[in-house]
PDB file with one MODEL, atoms N, CA, C and O in Angstrom:
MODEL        1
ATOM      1  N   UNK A   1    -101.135  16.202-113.006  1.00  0.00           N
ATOM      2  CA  UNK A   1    -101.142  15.140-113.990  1.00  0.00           C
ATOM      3  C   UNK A   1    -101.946  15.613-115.196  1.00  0.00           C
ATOM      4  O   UNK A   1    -103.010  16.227-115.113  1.00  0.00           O
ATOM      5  N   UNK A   2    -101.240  15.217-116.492  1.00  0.00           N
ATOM      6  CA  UNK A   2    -101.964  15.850-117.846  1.00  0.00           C
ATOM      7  C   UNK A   2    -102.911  14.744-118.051  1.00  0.00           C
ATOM      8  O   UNK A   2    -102.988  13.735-117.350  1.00  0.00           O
ATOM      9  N   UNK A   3    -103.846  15.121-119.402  1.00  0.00           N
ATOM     10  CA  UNK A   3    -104.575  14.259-119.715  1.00  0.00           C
ATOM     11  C   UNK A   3    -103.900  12.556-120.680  1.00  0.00           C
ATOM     12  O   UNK A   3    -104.434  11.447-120.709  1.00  0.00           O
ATOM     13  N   UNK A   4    -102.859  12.928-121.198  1.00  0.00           N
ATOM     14  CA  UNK A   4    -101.521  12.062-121.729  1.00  0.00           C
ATOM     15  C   UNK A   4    -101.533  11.189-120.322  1.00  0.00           C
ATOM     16  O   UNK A   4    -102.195  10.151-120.329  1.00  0.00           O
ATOM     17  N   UNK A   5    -101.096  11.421-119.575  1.00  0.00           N
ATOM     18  CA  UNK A   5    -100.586  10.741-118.347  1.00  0.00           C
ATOM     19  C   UNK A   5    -101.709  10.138-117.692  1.00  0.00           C
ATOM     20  O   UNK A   5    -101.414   8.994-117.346  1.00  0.00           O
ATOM     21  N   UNK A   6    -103.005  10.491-117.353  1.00  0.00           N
ATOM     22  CA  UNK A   6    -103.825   9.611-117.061  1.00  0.00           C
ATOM     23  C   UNK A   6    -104.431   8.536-118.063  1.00  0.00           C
ATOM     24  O   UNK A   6    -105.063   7.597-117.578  1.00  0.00           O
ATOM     25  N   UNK A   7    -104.267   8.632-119.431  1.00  0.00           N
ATOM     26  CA  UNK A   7    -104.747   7.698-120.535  1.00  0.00           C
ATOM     27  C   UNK A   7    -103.830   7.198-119.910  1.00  0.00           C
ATOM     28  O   UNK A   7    -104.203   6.606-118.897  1.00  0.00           O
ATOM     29  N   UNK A   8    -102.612   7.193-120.130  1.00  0.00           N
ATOM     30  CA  UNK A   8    -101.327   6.209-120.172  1.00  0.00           C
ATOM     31  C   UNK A   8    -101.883   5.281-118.743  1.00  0.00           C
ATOM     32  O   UNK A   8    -102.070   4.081-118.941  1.00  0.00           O
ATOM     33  N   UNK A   9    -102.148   5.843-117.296  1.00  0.00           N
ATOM     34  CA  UNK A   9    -102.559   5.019-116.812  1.00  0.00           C
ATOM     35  C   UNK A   9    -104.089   4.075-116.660  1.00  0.00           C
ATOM     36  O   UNK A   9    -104.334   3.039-116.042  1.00  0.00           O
ATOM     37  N   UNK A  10    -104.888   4.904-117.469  1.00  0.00           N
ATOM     38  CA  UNK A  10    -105.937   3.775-118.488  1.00  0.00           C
ATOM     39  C   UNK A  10    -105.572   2.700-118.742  1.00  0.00           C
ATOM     40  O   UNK A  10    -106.094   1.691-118.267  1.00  0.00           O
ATOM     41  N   UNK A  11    -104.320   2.698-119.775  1.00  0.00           N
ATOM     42  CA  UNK A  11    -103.874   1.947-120.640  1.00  0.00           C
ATOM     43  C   UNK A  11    -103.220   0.577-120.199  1.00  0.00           C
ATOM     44  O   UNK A  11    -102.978  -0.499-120.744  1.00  0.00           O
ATOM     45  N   UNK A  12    -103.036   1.199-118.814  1.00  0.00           N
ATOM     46  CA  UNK A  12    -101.925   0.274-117.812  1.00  0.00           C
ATOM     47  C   UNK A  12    -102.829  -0.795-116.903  1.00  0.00           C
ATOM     48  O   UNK A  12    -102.546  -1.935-116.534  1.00  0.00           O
ATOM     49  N   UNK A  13    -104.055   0.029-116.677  1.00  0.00           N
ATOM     50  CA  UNK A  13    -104.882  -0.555-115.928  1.00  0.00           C
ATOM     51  C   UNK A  13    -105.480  -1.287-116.426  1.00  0.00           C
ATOM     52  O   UNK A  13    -105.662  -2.407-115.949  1.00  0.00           O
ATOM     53  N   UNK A  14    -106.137  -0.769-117.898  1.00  0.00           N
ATOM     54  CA  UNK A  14    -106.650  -2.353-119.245  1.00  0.00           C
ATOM     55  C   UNK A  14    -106.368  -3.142-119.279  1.00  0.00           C
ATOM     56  O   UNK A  14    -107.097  -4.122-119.130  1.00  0.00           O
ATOM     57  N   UNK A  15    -105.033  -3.190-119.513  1.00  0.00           N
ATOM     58  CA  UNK A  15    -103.690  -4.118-119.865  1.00  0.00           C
ATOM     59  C   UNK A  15    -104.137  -5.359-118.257  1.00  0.00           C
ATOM     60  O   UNK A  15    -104.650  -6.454-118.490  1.00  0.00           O
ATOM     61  N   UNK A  16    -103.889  -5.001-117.076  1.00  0.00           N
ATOM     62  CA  UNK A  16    -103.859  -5.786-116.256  1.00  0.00           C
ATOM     63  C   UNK A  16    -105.703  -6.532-116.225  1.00  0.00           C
ATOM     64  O   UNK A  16    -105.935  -7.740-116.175  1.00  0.00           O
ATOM     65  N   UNK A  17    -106.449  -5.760-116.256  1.00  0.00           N
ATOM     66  CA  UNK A  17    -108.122  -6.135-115.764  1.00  0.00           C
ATOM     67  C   UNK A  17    -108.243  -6.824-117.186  1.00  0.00           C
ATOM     68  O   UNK A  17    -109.187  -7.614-117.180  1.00  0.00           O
ATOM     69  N   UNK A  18    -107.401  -6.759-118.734  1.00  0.00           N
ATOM     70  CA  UNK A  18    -107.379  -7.732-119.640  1.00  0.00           C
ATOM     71  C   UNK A  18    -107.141  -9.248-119.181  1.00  0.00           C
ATOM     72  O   UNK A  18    -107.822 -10.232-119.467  1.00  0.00           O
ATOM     73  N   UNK A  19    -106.145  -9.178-118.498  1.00  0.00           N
ATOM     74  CA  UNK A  19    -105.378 -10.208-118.128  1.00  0.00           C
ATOM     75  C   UNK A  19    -106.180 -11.362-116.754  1.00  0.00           C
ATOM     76  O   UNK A  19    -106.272 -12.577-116.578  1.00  0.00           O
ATOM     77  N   UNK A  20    -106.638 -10.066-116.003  1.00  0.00           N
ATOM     78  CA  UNK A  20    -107.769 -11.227-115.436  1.00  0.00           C
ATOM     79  C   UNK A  20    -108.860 -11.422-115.534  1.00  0.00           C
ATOM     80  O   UNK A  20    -109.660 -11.946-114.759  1.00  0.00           O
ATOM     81  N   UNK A  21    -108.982 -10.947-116.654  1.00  0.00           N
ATOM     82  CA  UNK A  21    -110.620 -10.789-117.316  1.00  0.00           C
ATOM     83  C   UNK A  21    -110.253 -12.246-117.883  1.00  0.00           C
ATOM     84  O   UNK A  21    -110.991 -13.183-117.578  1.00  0.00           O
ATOM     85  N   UNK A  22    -109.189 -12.450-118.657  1.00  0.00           N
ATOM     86  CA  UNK A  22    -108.551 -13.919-119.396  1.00  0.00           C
ATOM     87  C   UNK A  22    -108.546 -15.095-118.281  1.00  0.00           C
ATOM     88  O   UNK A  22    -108.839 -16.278-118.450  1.00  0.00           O
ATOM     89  N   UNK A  23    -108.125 -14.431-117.076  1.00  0.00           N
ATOM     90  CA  UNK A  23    -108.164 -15.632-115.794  1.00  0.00           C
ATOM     91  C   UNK A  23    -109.662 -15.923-115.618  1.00  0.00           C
ATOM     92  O   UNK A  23    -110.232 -17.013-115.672  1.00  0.00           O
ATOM     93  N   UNK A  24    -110.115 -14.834-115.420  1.00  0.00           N
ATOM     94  CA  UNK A  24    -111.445 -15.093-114.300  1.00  0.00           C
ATOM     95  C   UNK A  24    -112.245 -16.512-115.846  1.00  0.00           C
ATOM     96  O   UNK A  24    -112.663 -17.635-115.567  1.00  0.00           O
ATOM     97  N   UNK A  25    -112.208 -15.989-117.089  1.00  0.00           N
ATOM     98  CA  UNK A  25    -112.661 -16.891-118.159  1.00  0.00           C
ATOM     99  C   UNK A  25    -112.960 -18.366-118.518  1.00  0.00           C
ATOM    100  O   UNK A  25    -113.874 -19.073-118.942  1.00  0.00           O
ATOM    101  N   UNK A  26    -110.758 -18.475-117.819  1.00  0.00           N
ATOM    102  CA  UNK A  26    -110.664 -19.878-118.109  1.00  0.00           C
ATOM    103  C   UNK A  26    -111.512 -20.519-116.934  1.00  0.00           C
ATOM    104  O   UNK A  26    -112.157 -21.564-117.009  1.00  0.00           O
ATOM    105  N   UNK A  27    -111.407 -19.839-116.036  1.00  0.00           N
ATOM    106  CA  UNK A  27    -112.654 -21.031-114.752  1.00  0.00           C
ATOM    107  C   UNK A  27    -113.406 -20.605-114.914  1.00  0.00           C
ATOM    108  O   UNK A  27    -113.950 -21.020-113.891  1.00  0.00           O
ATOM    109  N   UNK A  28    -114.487 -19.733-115.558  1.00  0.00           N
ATOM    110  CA  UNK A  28    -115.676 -20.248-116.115  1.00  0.00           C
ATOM    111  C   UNK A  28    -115.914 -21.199-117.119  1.00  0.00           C
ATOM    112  O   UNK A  28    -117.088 -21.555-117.217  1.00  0.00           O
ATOM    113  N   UNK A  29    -115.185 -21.652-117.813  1.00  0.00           N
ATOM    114  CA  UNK A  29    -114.663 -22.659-118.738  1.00  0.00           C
ATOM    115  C   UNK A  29    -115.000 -23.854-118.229  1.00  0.00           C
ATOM    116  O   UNK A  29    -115.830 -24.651-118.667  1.00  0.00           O
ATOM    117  N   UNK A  30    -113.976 -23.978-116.811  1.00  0.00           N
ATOM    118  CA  UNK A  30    -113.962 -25.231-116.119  1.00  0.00           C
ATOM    119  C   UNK A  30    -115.309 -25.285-115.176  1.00  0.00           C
ATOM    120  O   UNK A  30    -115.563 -26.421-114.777  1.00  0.00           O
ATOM    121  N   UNK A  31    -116.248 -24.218-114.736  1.00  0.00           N
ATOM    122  CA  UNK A  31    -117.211 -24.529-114.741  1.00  0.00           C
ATOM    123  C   UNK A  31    -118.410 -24.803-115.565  1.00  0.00           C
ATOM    124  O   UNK A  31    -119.447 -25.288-115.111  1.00  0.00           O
ATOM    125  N   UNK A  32    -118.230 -24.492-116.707  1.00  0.00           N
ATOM    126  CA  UNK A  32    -119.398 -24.954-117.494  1.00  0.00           C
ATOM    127  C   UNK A  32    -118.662 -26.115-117.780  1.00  0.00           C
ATOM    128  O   UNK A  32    -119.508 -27.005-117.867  1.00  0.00           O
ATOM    129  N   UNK A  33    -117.512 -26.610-117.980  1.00  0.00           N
ATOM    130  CA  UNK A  33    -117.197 -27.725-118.155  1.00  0.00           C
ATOM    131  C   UNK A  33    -118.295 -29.110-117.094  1.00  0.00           C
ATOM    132  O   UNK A  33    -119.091 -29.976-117.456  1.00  0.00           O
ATOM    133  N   UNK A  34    -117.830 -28.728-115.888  1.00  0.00           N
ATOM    134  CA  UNK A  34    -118.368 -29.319-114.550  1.00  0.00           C
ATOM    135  C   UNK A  34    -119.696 -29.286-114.446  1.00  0.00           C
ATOM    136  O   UNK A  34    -120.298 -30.084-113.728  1.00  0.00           O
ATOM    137  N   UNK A  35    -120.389 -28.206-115.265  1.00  0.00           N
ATOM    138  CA  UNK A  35    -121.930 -28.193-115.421  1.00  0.00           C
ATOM    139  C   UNK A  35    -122.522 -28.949-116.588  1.00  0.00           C
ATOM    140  O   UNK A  35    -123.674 -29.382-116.617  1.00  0.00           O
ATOM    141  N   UNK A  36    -121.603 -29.068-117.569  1.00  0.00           N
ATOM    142  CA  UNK A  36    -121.696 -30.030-118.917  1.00  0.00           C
ATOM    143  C   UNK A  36    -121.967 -31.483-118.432  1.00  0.00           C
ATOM    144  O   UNK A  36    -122.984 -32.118-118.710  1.00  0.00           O
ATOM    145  N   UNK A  37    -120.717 -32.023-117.516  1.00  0.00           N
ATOM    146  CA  UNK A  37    -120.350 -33.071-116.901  1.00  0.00           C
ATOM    147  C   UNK A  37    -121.718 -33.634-115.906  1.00  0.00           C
ATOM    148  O   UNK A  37    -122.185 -34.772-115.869  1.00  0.00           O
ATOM    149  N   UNK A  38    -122.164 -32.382-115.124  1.00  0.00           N
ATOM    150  CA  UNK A  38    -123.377 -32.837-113.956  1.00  0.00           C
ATOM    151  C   UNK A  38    -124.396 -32.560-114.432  1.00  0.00           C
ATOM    152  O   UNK A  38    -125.329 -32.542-113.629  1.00  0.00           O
ATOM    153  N   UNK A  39    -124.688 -32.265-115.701  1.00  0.00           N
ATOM    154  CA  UNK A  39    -126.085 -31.868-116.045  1.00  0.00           C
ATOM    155  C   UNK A  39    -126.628 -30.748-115.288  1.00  0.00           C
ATOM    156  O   UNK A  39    -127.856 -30.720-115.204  1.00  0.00           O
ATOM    157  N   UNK A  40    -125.928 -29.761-114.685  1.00  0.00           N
ATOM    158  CA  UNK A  40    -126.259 -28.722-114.159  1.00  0.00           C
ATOM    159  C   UNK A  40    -126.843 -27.319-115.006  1.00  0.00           C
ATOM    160  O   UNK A  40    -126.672 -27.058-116.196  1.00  0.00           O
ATOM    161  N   UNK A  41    -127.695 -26.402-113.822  1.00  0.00           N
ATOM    162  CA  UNK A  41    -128.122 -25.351-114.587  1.00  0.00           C
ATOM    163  C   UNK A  41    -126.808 -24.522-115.311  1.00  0.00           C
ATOM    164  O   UNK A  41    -125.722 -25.031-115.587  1.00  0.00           O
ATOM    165  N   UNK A  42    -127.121 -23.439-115.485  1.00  0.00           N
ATOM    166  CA  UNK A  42    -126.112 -22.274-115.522  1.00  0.00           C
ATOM    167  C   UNK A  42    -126.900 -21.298-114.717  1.00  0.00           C
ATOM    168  O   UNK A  42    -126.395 -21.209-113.598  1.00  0.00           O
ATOM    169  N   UNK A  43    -127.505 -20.853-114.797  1.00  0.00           N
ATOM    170  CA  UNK A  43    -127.894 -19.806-113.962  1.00  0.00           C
ATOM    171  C   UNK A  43    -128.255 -19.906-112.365  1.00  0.00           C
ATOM    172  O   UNK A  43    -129.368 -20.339-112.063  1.00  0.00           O
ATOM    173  N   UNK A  44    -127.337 -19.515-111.338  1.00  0.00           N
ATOM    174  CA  UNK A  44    -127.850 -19.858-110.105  1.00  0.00           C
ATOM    175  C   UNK A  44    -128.084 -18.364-109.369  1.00  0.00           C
ATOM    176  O   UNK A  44    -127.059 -17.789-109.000  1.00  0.00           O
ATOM    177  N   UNK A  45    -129.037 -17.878-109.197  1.00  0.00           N
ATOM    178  CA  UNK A  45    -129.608 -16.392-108.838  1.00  0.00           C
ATOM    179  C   UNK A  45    -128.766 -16.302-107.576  1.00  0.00           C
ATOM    180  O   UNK A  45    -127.676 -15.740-107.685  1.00  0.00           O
ATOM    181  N   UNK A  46    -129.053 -16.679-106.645  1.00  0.00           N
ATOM    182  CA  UNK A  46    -128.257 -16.781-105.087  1.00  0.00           C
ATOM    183  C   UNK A  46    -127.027 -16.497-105.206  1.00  0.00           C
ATOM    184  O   UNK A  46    -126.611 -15.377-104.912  1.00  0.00           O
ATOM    185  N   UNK A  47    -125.918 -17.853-105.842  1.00  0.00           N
ATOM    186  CA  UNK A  47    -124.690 -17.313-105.922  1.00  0.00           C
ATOM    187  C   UNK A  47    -124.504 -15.992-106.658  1.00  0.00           C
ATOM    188  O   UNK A  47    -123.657 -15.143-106.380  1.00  0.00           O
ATOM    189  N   UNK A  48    -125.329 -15.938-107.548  1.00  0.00           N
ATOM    190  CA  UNK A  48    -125.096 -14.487-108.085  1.00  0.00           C
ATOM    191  C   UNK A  48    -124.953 -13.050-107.363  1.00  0.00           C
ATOM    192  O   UNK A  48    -124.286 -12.071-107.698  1.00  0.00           O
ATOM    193  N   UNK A  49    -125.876 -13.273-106.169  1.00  0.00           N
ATOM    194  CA  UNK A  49    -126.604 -12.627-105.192  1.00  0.00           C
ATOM    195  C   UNK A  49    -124.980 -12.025-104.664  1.00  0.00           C
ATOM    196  O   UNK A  49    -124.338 -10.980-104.767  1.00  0.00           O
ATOM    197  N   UNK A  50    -124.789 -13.485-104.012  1.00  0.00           N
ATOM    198  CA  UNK A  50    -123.307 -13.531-102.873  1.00  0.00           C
ATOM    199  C   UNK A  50    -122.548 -12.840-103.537  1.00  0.00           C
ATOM    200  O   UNK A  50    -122.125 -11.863-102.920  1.00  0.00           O
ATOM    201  N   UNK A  51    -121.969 -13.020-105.215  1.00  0.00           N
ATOM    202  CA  UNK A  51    -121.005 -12.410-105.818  1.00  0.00           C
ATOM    203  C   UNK A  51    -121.269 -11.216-105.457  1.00  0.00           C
ATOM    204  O   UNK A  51    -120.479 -10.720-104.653  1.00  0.00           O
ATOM    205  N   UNK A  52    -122.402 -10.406-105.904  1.00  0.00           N
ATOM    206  CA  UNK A  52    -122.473  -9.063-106.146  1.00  0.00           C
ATOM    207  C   UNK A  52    -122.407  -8.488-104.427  1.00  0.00           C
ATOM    208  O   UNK A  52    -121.685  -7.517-104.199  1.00  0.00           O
ATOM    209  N   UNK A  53    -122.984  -8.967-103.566  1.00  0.00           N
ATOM    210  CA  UNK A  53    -122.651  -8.566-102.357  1.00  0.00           C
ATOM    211  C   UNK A  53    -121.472  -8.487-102.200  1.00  0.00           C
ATOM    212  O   UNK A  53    -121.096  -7.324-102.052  1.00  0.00           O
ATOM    213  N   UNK A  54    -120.205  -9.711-102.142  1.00  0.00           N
ATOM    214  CA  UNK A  54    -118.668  -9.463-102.198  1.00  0.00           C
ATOM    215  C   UNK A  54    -118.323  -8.298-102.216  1.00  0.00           C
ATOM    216  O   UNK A  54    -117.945  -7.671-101.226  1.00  0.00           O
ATOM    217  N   UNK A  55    -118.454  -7.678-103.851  1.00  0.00           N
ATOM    218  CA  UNK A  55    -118.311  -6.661-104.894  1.00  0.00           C
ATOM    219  C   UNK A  55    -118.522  -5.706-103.945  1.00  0.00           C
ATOM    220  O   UNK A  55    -117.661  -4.995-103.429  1.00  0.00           O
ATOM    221  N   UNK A  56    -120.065  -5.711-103.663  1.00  0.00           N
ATOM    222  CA  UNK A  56    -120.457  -4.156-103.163  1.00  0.00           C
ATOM    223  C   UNK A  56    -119.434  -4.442-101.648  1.00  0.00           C
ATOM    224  O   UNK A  56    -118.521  -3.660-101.913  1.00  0.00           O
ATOM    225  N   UNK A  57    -119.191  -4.833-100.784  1.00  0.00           N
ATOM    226  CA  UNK A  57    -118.867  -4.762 -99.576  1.00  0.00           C
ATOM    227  C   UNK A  57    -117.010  -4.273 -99.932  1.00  0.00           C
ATOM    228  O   UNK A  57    -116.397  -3.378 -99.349  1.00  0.00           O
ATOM    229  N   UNK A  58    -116.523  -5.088-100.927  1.00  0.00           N
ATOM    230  CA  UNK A  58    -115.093  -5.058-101.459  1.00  0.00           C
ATOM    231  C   UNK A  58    -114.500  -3.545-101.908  1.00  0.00           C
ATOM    232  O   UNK A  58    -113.319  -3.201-101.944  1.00  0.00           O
ATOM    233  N   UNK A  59    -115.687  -2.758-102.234  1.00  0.00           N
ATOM    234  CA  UNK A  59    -115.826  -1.403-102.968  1.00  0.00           C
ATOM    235  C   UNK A  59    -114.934   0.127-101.483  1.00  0.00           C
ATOM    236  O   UNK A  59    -115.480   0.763-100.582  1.00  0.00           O
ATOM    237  N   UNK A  60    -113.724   0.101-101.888  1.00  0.00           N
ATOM    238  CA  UNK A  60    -113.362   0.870-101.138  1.00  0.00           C
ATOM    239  C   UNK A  60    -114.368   2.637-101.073  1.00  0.00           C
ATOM    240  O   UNK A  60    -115.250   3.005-100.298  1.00  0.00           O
ATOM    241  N   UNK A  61    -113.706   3.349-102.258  1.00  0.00           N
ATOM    242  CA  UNK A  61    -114.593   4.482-102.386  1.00  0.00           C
ATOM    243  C   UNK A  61    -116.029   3.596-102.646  1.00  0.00           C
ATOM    244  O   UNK A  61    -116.022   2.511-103.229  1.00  0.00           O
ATOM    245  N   UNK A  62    -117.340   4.288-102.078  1.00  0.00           N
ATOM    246  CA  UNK A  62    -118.743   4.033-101.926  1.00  0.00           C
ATOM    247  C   UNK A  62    -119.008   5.036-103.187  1.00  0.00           C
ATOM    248  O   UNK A  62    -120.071   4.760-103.741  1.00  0.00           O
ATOM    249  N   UNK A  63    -118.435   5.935-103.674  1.00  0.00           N
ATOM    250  CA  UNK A  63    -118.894   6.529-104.867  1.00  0.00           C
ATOM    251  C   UNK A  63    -119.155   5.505-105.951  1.00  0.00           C
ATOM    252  O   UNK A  63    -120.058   5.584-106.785  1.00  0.00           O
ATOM    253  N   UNK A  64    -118.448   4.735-105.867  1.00  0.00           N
ATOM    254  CA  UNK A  64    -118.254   3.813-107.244  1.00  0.00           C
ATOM    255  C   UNK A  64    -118.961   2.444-107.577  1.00  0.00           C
ATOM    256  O   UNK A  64    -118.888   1.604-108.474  1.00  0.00           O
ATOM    257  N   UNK A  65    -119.862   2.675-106.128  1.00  0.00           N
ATOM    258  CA  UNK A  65    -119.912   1.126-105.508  1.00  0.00           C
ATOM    259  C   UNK A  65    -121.009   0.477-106.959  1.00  0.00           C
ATOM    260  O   UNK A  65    -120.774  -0.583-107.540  1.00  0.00           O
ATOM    261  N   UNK A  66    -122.205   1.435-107.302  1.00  0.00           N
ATOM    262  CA  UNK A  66    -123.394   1.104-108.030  1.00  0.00           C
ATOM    263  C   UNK A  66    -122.395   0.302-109.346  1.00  0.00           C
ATOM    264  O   UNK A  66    -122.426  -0.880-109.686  1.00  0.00           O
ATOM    265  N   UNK A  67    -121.623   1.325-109.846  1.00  0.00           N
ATOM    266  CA  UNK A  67    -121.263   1.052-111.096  1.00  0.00           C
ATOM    267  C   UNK A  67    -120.124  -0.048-111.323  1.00  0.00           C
ATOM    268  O   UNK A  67    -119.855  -0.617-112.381  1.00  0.00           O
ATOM    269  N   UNK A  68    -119.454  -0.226-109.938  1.00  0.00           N
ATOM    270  CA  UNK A  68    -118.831  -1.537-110.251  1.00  0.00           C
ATOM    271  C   UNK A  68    -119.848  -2.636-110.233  1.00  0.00           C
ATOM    272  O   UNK A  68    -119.728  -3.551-111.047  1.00  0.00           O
ATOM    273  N   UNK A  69    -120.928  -2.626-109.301  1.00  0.00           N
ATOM    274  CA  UNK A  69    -121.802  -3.517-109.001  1.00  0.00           C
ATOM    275  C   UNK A  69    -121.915  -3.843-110.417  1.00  0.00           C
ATOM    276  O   UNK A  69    -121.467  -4.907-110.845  1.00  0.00           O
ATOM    277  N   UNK A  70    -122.541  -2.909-111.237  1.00  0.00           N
ATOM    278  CA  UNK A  70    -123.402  -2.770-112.609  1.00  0.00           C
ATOM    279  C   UNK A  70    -122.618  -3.514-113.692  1.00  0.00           C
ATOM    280  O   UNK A  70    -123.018  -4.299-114.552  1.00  0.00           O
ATOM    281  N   UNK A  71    -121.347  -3.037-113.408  1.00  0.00           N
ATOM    282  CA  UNK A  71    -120.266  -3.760-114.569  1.00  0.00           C
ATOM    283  C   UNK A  71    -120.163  -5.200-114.516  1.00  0.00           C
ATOM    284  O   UNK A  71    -120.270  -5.764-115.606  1.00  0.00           O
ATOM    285  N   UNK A  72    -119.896  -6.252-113.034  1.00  0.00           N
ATOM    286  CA  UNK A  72    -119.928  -7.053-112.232  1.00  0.00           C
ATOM    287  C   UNK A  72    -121.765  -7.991-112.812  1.00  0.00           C
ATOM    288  O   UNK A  72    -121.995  -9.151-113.154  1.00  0.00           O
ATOM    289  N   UNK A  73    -122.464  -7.049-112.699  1.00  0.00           N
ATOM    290  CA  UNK A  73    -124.181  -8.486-113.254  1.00  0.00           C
ATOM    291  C   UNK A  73    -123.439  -8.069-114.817  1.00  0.00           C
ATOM    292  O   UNK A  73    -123.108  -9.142-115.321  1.00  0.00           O
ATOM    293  N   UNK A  74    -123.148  -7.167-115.546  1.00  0.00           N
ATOM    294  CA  UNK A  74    -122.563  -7.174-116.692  1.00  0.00           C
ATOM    295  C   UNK A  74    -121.379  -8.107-117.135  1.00  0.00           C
ATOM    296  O   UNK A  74    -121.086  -8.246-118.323  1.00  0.00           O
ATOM    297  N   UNK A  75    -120.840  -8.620-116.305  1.00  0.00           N
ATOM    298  CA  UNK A  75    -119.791  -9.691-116.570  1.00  0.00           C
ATOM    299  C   UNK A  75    -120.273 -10.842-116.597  1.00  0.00           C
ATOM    300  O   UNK A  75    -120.198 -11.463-117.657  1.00  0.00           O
ATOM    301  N   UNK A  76    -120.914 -11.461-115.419  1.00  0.00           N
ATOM    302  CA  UNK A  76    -121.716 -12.283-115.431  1.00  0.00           C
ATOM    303  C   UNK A  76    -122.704 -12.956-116.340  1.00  0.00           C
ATOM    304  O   UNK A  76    -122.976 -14.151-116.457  1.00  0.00           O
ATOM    305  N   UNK A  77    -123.248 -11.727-117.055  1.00  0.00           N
ATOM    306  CA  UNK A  77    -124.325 -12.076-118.070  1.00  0.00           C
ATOM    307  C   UNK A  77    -123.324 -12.433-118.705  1.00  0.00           C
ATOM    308  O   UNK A  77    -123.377 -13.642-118.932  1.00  0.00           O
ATOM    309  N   UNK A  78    -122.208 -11.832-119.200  1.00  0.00           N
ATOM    310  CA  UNK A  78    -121.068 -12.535-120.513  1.00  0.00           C
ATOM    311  C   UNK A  78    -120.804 -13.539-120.106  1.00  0.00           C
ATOM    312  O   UNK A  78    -120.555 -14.286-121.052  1.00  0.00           O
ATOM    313  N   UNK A  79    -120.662 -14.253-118.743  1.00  0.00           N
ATOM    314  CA  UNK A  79    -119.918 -15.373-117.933  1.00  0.00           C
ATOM    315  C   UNK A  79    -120.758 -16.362-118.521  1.00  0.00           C
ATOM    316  O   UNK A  79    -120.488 -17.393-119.138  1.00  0.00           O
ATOM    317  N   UNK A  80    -122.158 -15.666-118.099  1.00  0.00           N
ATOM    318  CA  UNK A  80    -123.595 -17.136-118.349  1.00  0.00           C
ATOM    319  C   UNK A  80    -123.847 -17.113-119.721  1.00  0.00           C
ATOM    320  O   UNK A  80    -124.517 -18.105-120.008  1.00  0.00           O
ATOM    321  N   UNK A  81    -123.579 -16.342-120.807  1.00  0.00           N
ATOM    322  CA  UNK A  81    -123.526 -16.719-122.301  1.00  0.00           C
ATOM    323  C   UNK A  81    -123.035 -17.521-122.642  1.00  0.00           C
ATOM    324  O   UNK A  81    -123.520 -18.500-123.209  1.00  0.00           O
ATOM    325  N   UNK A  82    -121.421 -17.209-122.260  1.00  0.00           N
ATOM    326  CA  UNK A  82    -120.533 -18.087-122.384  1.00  0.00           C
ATOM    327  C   UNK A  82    -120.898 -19.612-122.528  1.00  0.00           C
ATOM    328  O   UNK A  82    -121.050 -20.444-123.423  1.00  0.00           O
ATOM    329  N   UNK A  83    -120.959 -19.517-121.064  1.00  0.00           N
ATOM    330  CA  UNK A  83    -121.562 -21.297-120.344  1.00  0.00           C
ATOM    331  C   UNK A  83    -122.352 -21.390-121.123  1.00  0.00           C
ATOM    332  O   UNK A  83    -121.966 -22.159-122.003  1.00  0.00           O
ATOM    333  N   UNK A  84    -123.804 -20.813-121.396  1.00  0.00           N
ATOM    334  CA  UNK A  84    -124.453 -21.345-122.499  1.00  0.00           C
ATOM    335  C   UNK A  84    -124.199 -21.977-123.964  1.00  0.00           C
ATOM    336  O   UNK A  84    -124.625 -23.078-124.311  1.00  0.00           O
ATOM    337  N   UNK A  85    -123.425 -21.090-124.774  1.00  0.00           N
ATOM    338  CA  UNK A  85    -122.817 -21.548-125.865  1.00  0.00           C
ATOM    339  C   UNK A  85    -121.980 -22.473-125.535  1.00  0.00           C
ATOM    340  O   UNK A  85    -121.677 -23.110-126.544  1.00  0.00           O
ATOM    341  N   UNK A  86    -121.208 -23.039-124.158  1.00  0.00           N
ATOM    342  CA  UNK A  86    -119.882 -23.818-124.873  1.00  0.00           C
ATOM    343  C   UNK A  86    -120.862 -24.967-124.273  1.00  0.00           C
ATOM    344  O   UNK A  86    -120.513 -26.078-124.670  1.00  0.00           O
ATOM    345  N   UNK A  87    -121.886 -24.989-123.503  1.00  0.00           N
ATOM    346  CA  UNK A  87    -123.182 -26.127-123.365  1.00  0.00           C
ATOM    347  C   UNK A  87    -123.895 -26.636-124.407  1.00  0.00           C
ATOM    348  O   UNK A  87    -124.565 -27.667-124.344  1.00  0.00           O
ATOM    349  N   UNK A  88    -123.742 -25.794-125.566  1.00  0.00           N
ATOM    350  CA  UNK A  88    -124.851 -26.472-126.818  1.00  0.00           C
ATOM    351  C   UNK A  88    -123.863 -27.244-127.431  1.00  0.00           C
ATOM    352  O   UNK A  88    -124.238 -28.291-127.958  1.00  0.00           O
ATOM    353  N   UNK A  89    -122.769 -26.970-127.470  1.00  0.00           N
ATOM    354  CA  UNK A  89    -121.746 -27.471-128.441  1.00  0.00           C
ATOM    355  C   UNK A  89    -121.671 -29.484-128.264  1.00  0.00           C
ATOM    356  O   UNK A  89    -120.897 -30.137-128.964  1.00  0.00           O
TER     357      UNK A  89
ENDMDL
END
């Protein structure tokens, strides 16, 4: 496989982790919605905890495991911005 041919499947793989990057969004949406609604925190450390455990246990190759982890509290922090800003509004 050339270097052409693995971008191309970069490109393919963006394209889809775009798409549920757009899913995973809208229900954070509907949870800060539900946290708007209950006067709830945004930040809950624990569930955070569970997520990232999922992640690491979900991680076929163990080479990769740190840096999906890493990307994963990196989403999250965008997740809990999110919720923050659409909370002040």
């Amino acid at each position: 496989m050339n270097l052409e041919e693995i971008r191309t499947q970069i490109d393919e793989t963006d394209q889809a982790l775009t798409a549920l990057l757009e899913q995973r969004m809208a229900l954070v949406l509907k949870i800060a919605e539900f946290k708007k609604e209950h006067h709830a925190i945004v930040f809950d450390p624990a569930r955070e905890q569970v997520v990232l455990d999922k992640v690491a246990d979900r991680v076929k190759n163990k080479t990769y495991t740190q840096t999906i982890v890493s990307t994963y509290k990196d989403l999250m922090a965008h997740s809990r911005q999110f919720q923050n800003d659409f909370l002040k509004k």
